[in-house]
mmCIF file of the N, C-alpha and C atoms, coordinates in Angstrom:
data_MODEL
# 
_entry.id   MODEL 
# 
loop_
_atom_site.group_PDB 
_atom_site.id 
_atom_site.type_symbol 
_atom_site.label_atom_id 
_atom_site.label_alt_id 
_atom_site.label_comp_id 
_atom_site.label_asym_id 
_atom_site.label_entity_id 
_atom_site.label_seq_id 
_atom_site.pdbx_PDB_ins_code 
_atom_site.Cartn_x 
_atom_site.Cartn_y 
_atom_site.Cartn_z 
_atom_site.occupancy 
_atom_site.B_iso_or_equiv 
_atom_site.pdbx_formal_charge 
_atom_site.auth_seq_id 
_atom_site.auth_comp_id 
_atom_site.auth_asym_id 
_atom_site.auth_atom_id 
_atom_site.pdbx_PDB_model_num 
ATOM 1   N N  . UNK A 1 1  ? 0.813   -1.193 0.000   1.00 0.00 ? 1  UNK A N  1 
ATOM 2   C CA . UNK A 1 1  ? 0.000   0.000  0.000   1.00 0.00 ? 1  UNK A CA 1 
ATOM 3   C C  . UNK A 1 1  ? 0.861   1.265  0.000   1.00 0.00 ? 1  UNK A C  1 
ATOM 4   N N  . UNK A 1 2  ? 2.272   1.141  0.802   1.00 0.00 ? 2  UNK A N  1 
ATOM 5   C CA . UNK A 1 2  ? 2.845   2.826  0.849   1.00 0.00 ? 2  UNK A CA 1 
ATOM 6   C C  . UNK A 1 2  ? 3.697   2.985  -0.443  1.00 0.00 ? 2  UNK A C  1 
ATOM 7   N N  . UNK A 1 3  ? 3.754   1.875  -1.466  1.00 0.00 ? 3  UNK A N  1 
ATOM 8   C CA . UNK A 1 3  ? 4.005   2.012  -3.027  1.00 0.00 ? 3  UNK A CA 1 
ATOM 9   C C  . UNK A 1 3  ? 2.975   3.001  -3.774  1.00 0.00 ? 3  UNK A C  1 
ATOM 10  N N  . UNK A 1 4  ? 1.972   2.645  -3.307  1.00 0.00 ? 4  UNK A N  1 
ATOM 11  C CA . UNK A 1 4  ? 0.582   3.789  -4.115  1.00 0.00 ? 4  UNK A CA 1 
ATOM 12  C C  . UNK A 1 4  ? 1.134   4.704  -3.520  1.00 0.00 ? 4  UNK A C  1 
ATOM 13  N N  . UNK A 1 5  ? 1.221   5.081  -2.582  1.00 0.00 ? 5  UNK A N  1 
ATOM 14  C CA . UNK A 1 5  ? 1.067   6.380  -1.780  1.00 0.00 ? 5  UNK A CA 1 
ATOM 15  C C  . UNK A 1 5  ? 2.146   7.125  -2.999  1.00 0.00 ? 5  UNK A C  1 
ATOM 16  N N  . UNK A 1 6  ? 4.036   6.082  -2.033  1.00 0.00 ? 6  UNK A N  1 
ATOM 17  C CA . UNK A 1 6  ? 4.426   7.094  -2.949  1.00 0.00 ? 6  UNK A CA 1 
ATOM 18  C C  . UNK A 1 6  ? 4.471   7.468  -4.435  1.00 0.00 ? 6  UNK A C  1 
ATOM 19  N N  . UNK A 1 7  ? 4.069   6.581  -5.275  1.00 0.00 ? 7  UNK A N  1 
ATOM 20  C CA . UNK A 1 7  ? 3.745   6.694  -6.347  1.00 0.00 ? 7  UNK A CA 1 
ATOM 21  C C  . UNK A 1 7  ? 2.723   7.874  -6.746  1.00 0.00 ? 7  UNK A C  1 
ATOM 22  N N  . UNK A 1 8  ? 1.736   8.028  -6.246  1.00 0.00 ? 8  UNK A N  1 
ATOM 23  C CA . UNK A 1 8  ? 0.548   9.102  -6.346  1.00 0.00 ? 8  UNK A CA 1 
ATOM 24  C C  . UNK A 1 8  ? 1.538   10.468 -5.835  1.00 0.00 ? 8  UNK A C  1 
ATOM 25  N N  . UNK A 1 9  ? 2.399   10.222 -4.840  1.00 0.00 ? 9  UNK A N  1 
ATOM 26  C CA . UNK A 1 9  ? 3.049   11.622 -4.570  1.00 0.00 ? 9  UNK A CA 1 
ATOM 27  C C  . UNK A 1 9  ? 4.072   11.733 -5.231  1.00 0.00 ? 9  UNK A C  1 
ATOM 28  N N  . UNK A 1 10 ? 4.739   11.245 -6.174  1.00 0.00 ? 10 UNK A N  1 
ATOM 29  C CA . UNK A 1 10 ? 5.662   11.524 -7.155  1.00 0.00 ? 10 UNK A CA 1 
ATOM 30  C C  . UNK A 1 10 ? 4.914   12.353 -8.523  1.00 0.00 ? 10 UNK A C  1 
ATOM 31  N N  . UNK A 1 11 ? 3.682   11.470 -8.720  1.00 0.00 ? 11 UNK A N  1 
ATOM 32  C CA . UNK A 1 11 ? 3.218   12.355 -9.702  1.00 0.00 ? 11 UNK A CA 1 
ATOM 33  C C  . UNK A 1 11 ? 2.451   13.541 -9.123  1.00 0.00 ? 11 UNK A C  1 
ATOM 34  N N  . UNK A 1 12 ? 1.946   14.238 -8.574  1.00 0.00 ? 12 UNK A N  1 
ATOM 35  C CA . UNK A 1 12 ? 1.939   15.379 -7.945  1.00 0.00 ? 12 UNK A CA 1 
ATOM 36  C C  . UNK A 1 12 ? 3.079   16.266 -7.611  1.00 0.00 ? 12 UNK A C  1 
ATOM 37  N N  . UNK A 1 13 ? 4.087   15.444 -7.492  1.00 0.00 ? 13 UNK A N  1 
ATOM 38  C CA . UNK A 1 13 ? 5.106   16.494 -8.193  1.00 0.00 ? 13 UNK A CA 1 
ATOM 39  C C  . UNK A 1 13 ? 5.788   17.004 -9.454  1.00 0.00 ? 13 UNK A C  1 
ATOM 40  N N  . UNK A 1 14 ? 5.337   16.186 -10.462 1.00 0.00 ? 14 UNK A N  1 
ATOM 41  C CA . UNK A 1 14 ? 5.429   16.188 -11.599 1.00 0.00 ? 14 UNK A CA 1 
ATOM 42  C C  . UNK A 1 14 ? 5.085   17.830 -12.013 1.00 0.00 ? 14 UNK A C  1 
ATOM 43  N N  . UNK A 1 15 ? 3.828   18.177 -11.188 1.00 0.00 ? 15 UNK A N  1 
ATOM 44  C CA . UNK A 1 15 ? 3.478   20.054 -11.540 1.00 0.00 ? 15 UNK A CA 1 
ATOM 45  C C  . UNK A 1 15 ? 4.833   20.446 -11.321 1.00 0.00 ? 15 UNK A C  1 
ATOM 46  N N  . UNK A 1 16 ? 5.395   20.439 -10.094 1.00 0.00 ? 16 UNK A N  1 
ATOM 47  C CA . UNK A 1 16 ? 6.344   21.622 -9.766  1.00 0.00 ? 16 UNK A CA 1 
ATOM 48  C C  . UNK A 1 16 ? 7.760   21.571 -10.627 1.00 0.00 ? 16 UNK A C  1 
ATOM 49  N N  . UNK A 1 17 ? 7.816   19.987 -10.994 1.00 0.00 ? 17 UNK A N  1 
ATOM 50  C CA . UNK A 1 17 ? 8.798   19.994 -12.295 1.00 0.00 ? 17 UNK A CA 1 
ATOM 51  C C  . UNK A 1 17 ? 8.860   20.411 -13.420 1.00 0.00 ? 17 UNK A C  1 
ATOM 52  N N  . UNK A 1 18 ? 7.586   20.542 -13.596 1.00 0.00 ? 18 UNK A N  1 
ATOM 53  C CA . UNK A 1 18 ? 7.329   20.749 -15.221 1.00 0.00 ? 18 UNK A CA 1 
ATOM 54  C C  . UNK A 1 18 ? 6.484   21.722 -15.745 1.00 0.00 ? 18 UNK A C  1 
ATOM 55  N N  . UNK A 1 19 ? 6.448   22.977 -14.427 1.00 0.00 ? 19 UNK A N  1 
ATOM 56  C CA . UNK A 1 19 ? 5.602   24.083 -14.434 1.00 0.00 ? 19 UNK A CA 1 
ATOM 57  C C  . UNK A 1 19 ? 5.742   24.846 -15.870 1.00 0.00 ? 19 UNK A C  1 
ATOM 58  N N  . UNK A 1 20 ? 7.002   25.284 -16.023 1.00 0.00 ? 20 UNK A N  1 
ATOM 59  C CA . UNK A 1 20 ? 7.118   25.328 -17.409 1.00 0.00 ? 20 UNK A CA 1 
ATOM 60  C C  . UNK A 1 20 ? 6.807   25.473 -18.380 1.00 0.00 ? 20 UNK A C  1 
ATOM 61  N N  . UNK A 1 21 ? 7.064   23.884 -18.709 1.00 0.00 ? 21 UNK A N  1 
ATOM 62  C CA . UNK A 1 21 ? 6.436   23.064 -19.984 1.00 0.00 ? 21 UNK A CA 1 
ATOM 63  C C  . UNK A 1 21 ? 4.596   23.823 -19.923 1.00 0.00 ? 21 UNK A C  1 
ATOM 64  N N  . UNK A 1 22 ? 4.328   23.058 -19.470 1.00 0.00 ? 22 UNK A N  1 
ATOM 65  C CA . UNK A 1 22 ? 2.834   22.843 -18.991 1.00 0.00 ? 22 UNK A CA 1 
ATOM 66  C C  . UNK A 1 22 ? 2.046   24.361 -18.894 1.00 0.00 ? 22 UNK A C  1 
ATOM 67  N N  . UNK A 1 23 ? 3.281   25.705 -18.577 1.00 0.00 ? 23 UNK A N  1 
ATOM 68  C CA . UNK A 1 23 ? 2.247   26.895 -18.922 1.00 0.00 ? 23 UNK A CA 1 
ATOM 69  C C  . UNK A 1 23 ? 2.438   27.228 -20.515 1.00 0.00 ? 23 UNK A C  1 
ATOM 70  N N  . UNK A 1 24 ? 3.577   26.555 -21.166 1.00 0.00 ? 24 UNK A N  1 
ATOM 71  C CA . UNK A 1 24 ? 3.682   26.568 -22.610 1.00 0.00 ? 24 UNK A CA 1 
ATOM 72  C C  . UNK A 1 24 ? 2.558   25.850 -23.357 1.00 0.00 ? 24 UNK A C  1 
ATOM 73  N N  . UNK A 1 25 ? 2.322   25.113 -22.786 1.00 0.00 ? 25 UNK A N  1 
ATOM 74  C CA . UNK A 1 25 ? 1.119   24.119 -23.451 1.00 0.00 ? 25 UNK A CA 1 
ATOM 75  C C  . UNK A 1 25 ? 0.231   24.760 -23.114 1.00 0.00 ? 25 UNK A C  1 
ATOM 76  N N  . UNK A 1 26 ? -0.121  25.387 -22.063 1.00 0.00 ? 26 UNK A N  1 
ATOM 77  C CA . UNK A 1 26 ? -1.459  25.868 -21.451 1.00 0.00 ? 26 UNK A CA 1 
ATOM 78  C C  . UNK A 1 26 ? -2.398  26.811 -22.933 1.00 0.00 ? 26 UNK A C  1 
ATOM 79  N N  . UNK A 1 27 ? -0.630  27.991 -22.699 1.00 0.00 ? 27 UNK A N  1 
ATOM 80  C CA . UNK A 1 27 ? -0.926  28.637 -23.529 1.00 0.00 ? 27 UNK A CA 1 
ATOM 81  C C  . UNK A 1 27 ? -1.316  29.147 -25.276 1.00 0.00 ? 27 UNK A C  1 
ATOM 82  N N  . UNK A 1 28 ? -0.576  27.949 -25.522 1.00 0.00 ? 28 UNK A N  1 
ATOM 83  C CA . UNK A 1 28 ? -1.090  27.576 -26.928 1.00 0.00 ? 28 UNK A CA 1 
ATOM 84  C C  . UNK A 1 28 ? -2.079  26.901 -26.782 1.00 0.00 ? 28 UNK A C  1 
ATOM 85  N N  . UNK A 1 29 ? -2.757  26.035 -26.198 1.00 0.00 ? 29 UNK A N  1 
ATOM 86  C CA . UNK A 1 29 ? -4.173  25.647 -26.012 1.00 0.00 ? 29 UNK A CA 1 
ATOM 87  C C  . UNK A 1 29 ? -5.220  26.429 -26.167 1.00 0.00 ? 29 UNK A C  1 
ATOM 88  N N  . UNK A 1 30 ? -4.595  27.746 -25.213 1.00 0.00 ? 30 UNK A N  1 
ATOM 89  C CA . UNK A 1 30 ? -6.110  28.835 -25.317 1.00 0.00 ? 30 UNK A CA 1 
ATOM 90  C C  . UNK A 1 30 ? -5.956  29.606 -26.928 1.00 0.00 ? 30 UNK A C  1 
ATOM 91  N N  . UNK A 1 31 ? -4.586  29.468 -27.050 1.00 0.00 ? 31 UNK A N  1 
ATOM 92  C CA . UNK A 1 31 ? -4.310  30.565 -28.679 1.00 0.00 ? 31 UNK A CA 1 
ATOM 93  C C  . UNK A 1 31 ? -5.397  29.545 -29.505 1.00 0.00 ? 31 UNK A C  1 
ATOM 94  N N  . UNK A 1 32 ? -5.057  27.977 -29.424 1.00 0.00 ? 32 UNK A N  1 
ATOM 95  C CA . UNK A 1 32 ? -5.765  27.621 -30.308 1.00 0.00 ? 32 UNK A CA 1 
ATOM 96  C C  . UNK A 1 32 ? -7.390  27.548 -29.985 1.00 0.00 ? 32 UNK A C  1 
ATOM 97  N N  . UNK A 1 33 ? -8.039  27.774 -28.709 1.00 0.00 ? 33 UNK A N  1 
ATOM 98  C CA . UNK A 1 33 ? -9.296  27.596 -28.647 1.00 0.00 ? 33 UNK A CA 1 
ATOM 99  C C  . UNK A 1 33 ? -10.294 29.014 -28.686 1.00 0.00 ? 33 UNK A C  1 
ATOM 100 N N  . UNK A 1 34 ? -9.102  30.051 -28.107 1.00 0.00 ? 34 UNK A N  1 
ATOM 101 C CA . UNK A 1 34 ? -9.768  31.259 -28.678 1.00 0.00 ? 34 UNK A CA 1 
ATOM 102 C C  . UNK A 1 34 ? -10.400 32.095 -26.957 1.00 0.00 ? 34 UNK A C  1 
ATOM 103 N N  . UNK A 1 35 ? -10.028 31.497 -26.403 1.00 0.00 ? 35 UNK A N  1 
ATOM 104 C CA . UNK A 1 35 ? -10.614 31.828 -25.228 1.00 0.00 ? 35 UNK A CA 1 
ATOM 105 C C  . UNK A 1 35 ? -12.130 31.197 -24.909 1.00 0.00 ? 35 UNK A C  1 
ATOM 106 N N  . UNK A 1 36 ? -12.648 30.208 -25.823 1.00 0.00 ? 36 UNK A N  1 
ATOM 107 C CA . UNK A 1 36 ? -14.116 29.692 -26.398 1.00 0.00 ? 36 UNK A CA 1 
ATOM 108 C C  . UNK A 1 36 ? -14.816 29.040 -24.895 1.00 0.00 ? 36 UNK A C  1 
ATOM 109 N N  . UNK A 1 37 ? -13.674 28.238 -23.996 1.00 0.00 ? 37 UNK A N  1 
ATOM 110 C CA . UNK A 1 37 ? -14.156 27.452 -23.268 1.00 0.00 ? 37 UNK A CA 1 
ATOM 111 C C  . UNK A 1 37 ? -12.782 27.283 -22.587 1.00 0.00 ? 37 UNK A C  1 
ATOM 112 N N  . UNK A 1 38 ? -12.988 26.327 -21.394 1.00 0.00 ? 38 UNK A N  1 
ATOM 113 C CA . UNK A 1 38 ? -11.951 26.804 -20.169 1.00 0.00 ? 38 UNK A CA 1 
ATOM 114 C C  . UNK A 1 38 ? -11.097 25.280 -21.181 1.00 0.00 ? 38 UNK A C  1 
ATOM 115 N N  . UNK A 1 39 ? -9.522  25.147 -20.640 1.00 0.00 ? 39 UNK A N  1 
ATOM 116 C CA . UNK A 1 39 ? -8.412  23.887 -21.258 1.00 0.00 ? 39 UNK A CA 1 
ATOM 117 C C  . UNK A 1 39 ? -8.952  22.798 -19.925 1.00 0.00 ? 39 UNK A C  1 
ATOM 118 N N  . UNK A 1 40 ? -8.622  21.918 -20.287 1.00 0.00 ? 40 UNK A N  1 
ATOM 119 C CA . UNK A 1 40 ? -9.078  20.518 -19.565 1.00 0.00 ? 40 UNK A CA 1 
ATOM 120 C C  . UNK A 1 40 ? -7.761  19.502 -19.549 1.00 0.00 ? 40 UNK A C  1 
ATOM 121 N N  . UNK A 1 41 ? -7.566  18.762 -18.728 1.00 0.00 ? 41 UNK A N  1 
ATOM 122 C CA . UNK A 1 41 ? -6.552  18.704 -18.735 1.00 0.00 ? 41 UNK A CA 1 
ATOM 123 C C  . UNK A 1 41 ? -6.221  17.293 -19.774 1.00 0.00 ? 41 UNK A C  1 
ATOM 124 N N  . UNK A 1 42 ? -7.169  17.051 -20.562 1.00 0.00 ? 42 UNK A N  1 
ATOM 125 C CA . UNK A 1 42 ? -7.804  15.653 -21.698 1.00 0.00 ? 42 UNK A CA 1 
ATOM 126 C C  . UNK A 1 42 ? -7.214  16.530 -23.186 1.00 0.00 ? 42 UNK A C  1 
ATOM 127 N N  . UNK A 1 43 ? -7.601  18.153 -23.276 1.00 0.00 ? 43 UNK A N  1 
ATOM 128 C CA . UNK A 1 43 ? -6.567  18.752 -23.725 1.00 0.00 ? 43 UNK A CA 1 
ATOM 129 C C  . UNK A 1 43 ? -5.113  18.944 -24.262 1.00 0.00 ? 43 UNK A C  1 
ATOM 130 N N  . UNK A 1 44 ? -4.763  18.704 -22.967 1.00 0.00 ? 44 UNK A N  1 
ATOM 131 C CA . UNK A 1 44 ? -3.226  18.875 -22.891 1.00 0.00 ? 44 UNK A CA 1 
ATOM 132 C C  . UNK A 1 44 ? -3.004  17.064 -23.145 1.00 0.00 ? 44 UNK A C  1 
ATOM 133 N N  . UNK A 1 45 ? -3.011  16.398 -22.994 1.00 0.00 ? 45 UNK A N  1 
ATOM 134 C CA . UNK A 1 45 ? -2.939  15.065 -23.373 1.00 0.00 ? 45 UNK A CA 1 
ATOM 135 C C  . UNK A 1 45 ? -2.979  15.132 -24.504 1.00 0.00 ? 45 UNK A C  1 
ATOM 136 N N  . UNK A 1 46 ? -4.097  15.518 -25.505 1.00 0.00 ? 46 UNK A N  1 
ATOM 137 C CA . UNK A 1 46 ? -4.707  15.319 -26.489 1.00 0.00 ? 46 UNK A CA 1 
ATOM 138 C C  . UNK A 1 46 ? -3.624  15.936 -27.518 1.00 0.00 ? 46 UNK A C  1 
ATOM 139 N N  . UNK A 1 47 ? -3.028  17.233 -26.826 1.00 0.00 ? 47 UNK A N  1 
ATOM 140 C CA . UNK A 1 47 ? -2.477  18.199 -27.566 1.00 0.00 ? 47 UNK A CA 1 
ATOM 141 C C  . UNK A 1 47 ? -0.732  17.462 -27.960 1.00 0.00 ? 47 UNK A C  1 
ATOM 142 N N  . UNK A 1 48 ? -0.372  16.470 -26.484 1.00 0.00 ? 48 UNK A N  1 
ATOM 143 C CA . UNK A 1 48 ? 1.112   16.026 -26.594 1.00 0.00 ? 48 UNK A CA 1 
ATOM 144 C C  . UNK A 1 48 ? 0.689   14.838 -27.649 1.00 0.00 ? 48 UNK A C  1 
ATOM 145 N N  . UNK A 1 49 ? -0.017  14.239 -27.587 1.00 0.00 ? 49 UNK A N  1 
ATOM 146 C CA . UNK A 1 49 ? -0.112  13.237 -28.656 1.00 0.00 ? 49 UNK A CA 1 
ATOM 147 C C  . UNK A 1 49 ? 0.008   13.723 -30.210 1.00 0.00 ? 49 UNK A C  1 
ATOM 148 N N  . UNK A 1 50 ? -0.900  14.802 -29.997 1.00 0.00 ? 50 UNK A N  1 
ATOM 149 C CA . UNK A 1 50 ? -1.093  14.957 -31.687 1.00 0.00 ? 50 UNK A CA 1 
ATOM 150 C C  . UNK A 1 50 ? -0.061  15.804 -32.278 1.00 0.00 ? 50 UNK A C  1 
ATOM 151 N N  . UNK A 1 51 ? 0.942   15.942 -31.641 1.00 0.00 ? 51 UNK A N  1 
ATOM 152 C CA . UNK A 1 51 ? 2.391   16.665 -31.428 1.00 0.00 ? 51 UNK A CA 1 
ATOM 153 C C  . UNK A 1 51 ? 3.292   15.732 -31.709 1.00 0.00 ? 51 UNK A C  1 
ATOM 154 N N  . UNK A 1 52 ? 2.953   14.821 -31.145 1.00 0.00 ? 52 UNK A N  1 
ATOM 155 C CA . UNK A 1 52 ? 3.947   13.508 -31.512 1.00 0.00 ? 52 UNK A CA 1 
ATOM 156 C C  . UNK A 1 52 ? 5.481   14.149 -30.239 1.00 0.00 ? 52 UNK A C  1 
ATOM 157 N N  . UNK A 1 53 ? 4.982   14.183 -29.267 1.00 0.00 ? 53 UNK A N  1 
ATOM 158 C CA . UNK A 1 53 ? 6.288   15.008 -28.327 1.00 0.00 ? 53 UNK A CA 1 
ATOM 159 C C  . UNK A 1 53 ? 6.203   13.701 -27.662 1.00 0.00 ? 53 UNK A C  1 
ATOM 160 N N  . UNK A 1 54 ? 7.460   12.845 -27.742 1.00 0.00 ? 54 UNK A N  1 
ATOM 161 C CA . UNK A 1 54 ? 7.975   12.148 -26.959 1.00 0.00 ? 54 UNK A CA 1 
ATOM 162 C C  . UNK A 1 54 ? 9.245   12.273 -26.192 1.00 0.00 ? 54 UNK A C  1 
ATOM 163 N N  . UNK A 1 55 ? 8.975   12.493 -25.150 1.00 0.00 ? 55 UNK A N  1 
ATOM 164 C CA . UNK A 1 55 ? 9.740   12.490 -24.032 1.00 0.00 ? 55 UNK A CA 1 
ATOM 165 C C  . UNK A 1 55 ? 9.772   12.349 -22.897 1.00 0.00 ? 55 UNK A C  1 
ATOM 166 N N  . UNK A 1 56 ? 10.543  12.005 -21.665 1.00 0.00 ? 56 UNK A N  1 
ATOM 167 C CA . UNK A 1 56 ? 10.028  11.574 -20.644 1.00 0.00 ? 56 UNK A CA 1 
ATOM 168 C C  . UNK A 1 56 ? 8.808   12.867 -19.934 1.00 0.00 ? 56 UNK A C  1 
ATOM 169 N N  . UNK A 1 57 ? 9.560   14.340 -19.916 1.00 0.00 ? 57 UNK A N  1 
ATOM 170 C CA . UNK A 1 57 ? 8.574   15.269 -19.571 1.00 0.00 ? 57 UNK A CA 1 
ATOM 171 C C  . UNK A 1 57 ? 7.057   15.383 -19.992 1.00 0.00 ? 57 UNK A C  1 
ATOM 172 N N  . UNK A 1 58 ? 6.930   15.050 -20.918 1.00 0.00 ? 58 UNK A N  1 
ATOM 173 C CA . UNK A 1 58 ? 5.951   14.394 -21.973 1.00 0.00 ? 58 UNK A CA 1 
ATOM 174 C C  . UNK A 1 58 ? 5.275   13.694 -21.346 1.00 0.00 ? 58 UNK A C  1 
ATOM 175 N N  . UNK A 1 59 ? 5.920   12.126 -21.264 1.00 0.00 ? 59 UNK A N  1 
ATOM 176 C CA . UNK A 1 59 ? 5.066   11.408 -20.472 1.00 0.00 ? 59 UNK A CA 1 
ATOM 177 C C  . UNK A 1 59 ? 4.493   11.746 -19.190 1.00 0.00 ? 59 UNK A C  1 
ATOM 178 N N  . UNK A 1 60 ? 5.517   12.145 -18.531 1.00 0.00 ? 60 UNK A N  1 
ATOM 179 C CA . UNK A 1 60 ? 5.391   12.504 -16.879 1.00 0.00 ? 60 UNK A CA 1 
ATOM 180 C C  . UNK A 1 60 ? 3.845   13.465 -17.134 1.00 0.00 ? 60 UNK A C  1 
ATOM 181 N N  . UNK A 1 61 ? 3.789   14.465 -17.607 1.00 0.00 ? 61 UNK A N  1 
ATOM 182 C CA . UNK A 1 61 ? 2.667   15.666 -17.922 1.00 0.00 ? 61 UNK A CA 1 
ATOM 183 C C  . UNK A 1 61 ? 1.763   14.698 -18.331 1.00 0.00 ? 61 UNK A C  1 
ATOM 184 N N  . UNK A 1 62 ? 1.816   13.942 -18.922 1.00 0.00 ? 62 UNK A N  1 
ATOM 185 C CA . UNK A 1 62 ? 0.167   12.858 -19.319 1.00 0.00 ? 62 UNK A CA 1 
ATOM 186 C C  . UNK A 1 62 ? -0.221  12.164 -17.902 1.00 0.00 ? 62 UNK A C  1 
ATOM 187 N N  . UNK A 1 63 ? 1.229   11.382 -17.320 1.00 0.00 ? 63 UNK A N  1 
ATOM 188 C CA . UNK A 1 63 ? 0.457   10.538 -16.613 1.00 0.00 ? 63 UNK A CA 1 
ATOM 189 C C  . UNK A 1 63 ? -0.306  11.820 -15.209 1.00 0.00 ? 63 UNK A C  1 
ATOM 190 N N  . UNK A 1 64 ? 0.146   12.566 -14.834 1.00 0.00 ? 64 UNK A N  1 
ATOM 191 C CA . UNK A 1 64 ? -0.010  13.903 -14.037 1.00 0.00 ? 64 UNK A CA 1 
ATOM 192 C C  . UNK A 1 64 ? -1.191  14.536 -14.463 1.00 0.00 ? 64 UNK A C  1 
ATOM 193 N N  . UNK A 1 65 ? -1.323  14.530 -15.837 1.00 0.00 ? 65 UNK A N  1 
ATOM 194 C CA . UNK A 1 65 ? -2.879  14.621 -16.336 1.00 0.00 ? 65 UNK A CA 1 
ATOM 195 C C  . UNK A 1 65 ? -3.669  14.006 -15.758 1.00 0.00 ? 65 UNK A C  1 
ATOM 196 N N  . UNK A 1 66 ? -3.690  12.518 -16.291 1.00 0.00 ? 66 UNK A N  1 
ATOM 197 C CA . UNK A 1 66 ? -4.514  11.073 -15.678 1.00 0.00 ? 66 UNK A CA 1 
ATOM 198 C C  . UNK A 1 66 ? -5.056  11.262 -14.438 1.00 0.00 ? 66 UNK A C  1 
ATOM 199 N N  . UNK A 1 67 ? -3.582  11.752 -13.725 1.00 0.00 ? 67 UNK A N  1 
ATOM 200 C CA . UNK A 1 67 ? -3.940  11.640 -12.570 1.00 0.00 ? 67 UNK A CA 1 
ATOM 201 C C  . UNK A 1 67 ? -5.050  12.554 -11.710 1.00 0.00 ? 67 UNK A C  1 
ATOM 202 N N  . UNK A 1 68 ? -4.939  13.925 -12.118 1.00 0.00 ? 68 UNK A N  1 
ATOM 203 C CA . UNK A 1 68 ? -5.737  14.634 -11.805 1.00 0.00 ? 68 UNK A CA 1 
ATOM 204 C C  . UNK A 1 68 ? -7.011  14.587 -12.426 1.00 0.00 ? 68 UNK A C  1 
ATOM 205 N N  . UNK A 1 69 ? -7.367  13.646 -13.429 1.00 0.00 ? 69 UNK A N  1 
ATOM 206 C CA . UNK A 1 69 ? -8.622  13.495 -14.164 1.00 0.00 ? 69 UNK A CA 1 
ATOM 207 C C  . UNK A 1 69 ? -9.334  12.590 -13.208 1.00 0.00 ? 69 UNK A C  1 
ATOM 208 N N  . UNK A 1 70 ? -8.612  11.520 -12.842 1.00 0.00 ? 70 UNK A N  1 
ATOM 209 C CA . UNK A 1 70 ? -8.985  10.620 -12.214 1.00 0.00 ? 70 UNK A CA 1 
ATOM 210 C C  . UNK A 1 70 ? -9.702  11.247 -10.514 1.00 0.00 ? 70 UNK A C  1 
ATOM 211 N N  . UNK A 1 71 ? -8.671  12.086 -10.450 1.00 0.00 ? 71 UNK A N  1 
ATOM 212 C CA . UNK A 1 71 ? -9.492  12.803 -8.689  1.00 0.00 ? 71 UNK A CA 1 
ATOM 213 C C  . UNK A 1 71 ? -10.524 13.668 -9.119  1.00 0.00 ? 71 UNK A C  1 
ATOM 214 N N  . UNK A 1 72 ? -11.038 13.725 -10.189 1.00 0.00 ? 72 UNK A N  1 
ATOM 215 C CA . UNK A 1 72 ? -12.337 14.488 -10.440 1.00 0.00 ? 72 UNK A CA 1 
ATOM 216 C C  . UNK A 1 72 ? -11.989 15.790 -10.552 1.00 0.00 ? 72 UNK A C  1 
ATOM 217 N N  . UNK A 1 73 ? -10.744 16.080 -11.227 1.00 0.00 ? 73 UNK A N  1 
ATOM 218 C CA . UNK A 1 73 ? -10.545 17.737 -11.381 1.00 0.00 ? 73 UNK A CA 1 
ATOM 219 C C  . UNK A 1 73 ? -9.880  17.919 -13.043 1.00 0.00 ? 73 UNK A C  1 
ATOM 220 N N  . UNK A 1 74 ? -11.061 18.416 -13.842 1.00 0.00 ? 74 UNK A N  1 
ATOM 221 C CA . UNK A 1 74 ? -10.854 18.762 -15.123 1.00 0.00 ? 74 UNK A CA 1 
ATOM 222 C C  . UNK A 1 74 ? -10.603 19.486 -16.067 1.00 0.00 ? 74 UNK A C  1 
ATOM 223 N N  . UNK A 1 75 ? -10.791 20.558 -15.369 1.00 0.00 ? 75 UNK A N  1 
ATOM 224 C CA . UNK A 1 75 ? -10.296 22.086 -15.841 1.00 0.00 ? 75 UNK A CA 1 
ATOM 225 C C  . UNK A 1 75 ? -8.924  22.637 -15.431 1.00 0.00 ? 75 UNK A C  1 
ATOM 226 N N  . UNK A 1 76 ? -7.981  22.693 -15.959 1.00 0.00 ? 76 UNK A N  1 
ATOM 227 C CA . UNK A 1 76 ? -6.880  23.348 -15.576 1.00 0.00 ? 76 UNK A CA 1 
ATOM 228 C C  . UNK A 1 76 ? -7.037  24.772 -15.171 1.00 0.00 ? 76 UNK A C  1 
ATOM 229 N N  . UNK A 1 77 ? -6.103  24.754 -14.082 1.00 0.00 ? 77 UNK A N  1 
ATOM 230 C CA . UNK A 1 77 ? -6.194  26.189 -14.043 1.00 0.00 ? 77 UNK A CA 1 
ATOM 231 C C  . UNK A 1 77 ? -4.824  26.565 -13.261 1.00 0.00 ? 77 UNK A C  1 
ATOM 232 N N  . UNK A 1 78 ? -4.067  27.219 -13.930 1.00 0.00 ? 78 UNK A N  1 
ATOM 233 C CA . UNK A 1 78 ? -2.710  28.135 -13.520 1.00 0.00 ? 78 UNK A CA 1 
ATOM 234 C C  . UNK A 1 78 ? -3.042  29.024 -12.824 1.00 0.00 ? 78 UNK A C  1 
# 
């Protein structure tokens, strides 16, 4: 059980690593949506895939996605 734990708290830190990245993505998200509707974080997933960005930061930001999709929080917000 304290494998989940720390596992779930590694990716929660994944934000403070990759704050970054992730307001770069933010922000081309809204360039491309126009301000239309709030970014989600299915979005930013959506957006590294169809980018074809492989890298570990990459991954880390998806699974950190997941993760926060999964606790019921869908809207990003910086």
């Amino acid at each position: 059980m304290s494998q989940i734990i720390n596992k779930s708290e590694e990716i929660e830190d994944y934000y403070h690593q990759h704050l970054e990245v992730l307001q770069k993505i933010h922000s081309q998200l809204k360039e491309l949506i126009r301000n239309q509707r709030q970014v989600t974080y299915s979005d930013i997933i959506n957006f590294i895939i169809k980018q074809n960005y492989k890298n570990k930061i990459y991954t880390q930001i998806i699974l950190w996605c997941n993760y926060k999709i999964r606790k019921g929080n869908f809207f990003v917000d910086f």
